[in-house]
N, C-alpha and C positions, 0 to 999 in steps of 0.2 A: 604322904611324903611328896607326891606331884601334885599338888592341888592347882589349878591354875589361877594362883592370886598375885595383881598386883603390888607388887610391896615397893615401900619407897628406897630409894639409894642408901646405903648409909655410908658412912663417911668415910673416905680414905684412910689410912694409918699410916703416916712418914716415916721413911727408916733413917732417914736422914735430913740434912737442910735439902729444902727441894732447890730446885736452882734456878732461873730468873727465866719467865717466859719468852719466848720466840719474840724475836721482833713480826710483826704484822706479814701471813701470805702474800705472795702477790701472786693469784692460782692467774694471773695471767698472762705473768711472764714468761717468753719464749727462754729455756734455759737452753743448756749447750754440755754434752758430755763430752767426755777425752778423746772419741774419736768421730764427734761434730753430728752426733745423733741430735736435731735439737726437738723437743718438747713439752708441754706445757703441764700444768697440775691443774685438775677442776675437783670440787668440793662436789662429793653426791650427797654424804649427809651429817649434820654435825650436830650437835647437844647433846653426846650420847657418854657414856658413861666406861671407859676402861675397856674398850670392844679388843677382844681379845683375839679371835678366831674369827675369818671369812670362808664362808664358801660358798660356789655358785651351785645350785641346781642345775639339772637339762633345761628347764623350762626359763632359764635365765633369772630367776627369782636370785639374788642375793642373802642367804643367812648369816647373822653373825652373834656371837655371844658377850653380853656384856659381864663383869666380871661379877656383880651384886648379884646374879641369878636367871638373867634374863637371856631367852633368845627371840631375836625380833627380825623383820624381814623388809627388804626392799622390791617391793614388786613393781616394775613398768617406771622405775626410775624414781618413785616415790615411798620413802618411809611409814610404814603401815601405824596408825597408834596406837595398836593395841598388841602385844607380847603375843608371840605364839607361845612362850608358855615361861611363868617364873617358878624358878623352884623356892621352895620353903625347906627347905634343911640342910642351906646351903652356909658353908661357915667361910665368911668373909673378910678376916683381918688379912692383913698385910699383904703377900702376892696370894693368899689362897683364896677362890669362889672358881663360878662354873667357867672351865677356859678350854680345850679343848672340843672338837667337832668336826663329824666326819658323815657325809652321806651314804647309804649304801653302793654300793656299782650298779646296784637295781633299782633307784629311788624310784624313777619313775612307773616301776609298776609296784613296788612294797611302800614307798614314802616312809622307807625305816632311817631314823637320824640317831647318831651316836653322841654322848658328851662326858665328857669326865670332869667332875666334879671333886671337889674337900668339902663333905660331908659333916656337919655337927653329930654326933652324937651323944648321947645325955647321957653326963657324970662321967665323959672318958676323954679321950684324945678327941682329934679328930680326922679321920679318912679321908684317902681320896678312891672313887667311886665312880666304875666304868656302868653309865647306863644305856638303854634302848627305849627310845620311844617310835609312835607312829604319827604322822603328818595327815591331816586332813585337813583342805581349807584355812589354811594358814596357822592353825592350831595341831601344838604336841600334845598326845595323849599317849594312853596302854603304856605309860613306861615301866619298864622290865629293868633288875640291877643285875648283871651280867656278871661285872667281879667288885669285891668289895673289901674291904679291910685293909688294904694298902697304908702304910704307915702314911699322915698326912703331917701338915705343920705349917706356921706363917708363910714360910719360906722353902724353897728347891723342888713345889709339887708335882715339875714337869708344867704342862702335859700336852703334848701335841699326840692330834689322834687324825691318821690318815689311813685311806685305803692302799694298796699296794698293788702294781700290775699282777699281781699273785690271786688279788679278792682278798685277802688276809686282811686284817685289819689290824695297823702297826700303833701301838701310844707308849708315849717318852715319859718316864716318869724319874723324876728328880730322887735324891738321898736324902729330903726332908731334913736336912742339916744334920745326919748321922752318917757320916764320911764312910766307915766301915761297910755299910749295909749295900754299898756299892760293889762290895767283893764279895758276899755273901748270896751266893745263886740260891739259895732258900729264902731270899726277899726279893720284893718284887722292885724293890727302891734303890735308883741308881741305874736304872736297867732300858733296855728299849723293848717291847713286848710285842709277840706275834698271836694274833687270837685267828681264831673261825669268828663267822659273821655272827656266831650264837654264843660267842665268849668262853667255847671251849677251845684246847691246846689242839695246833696241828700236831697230826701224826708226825708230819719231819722236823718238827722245829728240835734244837739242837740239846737241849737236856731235858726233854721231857717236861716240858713244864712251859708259860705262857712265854719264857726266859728268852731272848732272840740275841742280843749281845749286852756287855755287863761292864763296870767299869767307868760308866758315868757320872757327871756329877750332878749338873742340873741341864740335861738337853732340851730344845727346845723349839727345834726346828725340825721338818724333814721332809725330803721328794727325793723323787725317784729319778735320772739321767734318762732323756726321752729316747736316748739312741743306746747307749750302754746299759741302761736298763741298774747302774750302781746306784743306792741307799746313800745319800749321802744327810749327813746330821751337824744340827749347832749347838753348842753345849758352852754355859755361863764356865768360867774358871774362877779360881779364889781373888789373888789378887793378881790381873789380866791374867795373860795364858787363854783366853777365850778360844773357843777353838773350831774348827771347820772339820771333819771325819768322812771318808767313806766306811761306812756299815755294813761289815758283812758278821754271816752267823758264826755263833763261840765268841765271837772276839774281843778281848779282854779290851777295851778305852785308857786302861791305868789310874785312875779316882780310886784311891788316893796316894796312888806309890809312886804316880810320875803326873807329869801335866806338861804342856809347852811342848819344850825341844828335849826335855828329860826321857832318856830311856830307861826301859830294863826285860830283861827277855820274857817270850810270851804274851807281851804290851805293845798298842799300837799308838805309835804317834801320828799326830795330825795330817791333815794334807797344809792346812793352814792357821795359826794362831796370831792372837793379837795382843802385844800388850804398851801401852795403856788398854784397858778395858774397851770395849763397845757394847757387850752384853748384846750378844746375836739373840735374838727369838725365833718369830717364825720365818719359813724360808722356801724358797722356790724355782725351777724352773722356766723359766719365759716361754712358752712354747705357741704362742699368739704369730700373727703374720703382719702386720702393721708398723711394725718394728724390726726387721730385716738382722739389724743388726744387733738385737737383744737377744738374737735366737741362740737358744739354749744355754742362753746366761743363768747362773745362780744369782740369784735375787738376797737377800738377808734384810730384816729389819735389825736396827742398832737401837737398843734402849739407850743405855750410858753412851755412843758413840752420836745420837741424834742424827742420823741417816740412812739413807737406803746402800747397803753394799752392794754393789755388783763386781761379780767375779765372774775375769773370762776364762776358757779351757780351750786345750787346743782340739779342733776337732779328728785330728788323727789322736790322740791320745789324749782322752776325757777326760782324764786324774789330772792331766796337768796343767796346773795354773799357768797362765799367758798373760795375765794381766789382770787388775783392781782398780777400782775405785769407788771413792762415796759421792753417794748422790745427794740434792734438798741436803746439804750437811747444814746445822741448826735452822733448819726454815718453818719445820713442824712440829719438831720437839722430839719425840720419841715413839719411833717405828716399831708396832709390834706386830704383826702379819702382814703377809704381801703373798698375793696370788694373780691370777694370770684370767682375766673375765673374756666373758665369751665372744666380746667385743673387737678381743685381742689388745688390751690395755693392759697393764700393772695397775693393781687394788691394792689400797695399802692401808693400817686404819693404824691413830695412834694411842698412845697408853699415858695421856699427859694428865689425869686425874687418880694413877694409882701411887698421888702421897710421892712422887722421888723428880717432881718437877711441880713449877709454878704454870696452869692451865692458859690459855686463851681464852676468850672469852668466852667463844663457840666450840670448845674442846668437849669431850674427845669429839673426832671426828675420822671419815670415812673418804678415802680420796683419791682419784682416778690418774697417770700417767698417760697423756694422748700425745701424737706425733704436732708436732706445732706445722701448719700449712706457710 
């Protein structure tokens, strides 16, 4: 099941006409935000393939997961050529293969890395599939499947998988395009999930079960407020309604009985939504020092939106929006994670080979926000 064999890419699946590639980077252009933060974009690494998930190690290592199967690493600023590890039993049509990834809080003395995967399995559906492996020397082994069977499908697999100032380890898991299974607390789909590091249920979590809040439709993002310590999540909506949430435990999201600005009791609406669409994925915190004035902004990558969102709060009161806007809007195509390197940069890699855009030549690629001097 974990074999470490290289396998070649295979092909995109378009859901649709892709749309007409970026005009040309200029990663050397001094840009300028709405309140005159100006800096630049550098290219760390590019020919890669649907990279789905970043994250940095203690030791500064960069991981990240490309969507055909692979996790590959940047060490010392340089792209390693060889996978720390591809899976073979990964099913990869349309948004499903390996996307989620999360380090332990202990990496550096366990070197335990998390991934969640949609799983082929033979003569059935296909899964998505929380596992554990171990890191040595730039190679994952011992991998362990933690939880498994989770309804999977082309399409709404989630899955972001983050650790929480808790040690808990939180993953987003989509409604695999069965709307219902969102209201359904005996599935795991639609849902945002609370594990133990060993992939069994906290003791507190809110029904007994990996279940943490429910009511989703396809989330995609999530961190934690570096001061208020609030859950906040991004979650795709049908036709816009995209949406921004604070997350807390029990609480019902509304997929499928409300979305947007639609109420009904019991149900939480957004802190912010979007429609036309942008298709939020992953999402973050700035909590870097090089940027003064990124501090404690919510980050967003925009698939359908082709930008980086930032959203400001006020800092007497964290829920509340104070201000927006889009960054690089059409310059890279399509922003699927953004995290905060130990540099004190914004990392961002994008998704412009998963089939719903026409690539660059050196797509996907991996790419760094620096203060322009």
């Amino acid at each position: 099941m974990f074999a470490l064999l290289l396998l070649s890419a295979p092909p995109s699946i378009p859901a649709c006409d892709p749309d007409p590639a970026p005009p040309p980077p200029q990663t050397g252009e001094v840009l300028t935000a709405a309140d005159g933060t100006r800096f630049r974009v550098e290219i760390v690494a590019s020919d890669l393939h649907i990279v789905w998930s970043l994250v940095f190690a203690p030791d500064g290592r960069l991981f990240f997961t490309e969507r055909p199967g692979r996790v590959r690493i940047i060490q010392n600023g340089q792209l390693l050529n060889t996978p720390a590890l591809t899976l073979t039993d990964v099913f990869t049509q349309s948004e499903a293969g390996l996307l989620g990834m999360a380090l332990h809080p202990e990496f550096t003395r366990n070197g335990l890395i998390y991934l969640v995967y949609t799983a082929t399995v033979p003569g059935a559906s296909p899964v998505n599939r929380l596992a554990r492996f171990r890191e040595a020397n730039n190679t994952l082994a011992q991998g362990v499947v933690l939880l498994d069977g989770i309804r999977g499908n082309t399409i709404h697999d989630g899955s972001r998988l983050r650790f929480g100032p808790d040690g808990k380890l939180y993953m987003t898991m989509g409604d695999a395009a069965v709307p219902s299974l969102s209201q359904d607390l005996a599935s795991y789909n639609g849902k945002i999930l609370r594990l133990n590091d060993d992939g069994t249920t906290p003791r507190d979590n809110p029904f007994a079960s990996p279940v943490y809040s429910y009511g989703h439709r396809n989330p995609q993002g999530i961190d934690w407020h570096p001061v208020s310590g609030d859950l906040w999540g991004t979650e795709h909506g049908q036709i816009g309604n995209d949406e921004i949430n604070v997350i807390e435990a029990r609480h019902n999201y509304g997929w499928p009985s409300i979305e947007g600005s639609a109420t009904a009791p019991g149900m939480d609406t957004p802190i912010l939504f979007f429609t036309p669409a942008i298709a939020p994925s992953g999402a973050s915190f700035y909590t870097g020092s090089v940027f003064p004035t990124f501090r404690h902004n919510f980050f967003v990558g925009a698939l359908g939106g082709l930008h980086l969102l930032r959203v400001r709060l006020d800092p007497a009161d964290p829920r509340r929006v104070i201000g927006q806007e889009r960054l690089l809007e059409g310059r890279f195509g399509r922003i699927r994670d953004v995290v905060t390197g130990p540099d004190g940069a914004l990392y961002l890699s994008t998704s412009n080979r998963d089939g719903r855009y026409t690539p660059a030549a050196d797509d996907d690629r991996i790419l760094r926000i620096v203060p322009a001097n």
